[in-house]
C-alpha positions in Angstrom: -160.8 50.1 -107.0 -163.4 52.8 -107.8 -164.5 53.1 -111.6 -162.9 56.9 -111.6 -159.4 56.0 -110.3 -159.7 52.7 -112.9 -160.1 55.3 -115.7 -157.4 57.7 -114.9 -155.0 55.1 -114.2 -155.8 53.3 -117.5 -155.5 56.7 -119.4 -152.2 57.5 -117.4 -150.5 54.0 -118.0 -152.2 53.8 -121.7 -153.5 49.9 -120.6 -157.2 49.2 -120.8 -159.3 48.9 -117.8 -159.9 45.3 -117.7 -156.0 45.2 -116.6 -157.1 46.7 -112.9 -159.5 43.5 -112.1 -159.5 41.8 -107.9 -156.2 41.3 -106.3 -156.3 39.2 -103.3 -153.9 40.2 -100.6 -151.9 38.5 -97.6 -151.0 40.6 -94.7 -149.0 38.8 -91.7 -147.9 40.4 -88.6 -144.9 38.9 -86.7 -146.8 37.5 -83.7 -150.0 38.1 -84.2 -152.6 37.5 -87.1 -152.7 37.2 -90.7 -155.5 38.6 -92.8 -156.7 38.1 -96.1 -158.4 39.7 -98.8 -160.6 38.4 -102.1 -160.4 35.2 -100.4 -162.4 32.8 -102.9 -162.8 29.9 -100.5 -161.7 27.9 -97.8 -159.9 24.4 -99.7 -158.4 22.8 -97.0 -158.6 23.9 -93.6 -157.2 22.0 -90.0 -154.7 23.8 -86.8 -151.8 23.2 -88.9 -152.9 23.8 -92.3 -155.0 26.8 -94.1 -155.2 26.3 -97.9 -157.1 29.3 -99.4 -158.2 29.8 -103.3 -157.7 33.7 -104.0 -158.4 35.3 -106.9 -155.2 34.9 -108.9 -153.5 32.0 -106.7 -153.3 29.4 -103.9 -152.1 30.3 -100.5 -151.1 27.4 -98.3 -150.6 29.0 -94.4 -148.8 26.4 -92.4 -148.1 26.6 -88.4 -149.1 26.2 -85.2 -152.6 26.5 -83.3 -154.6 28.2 -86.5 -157.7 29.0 -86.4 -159.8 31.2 -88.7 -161.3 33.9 -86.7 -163.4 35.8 -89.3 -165.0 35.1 -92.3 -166.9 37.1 -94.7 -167.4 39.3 -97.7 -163.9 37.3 -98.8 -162.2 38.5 -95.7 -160.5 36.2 -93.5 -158.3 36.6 -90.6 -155.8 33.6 -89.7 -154.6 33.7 -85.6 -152.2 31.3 -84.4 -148.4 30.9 -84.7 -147.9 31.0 -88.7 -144.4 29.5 -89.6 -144.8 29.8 -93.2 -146.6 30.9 -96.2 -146.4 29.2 -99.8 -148.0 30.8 -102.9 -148.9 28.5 -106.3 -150.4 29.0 -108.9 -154.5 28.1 -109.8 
């Protein structure tokens, strides 16, 4: 998030700034790949199993056939059949 939008959003809301910090986000697509974003680092990682530190959480991917397909700049895409997602905290 730019350093402009940060300060009119801040203004708007009447929050500080330091409330707009990295989100990491999960985006799945029903047959087809999952990507993430502000991935920290790779925890646990086999064709069944992707357990990923983000910025604010755990993800734990579970399925089928995964395989990490991309890696960098805390991007990370996931192919394979995913059967299910669990979130917890760090």
């Amino acid at each position: 998030m730019g350093r402009k939008l940060k300060q009119a959003l801040s203004a708007f809301l009447e929050v500080p700034q330091s409330t707009f910090g990295k989100t990491s986000a999960v985006t799945s697509e029903y047959g087809g790949s999952t990507s993430i974003t502000e991935c920290a680092g790779v925890v646990y990682y086999d064709d069944t199993a992707v357990v990923l530190k983000l910025c604010d959480c755990r993800a734990s991917i579970y399925g089928q056939g995964l395989t990490m397909s991309f890696f960098g700049n805390g991007e990370l895409t996931i192919s394979g059949k995913v059967e299910r997602i669990d979130f917890t905290e760090l």
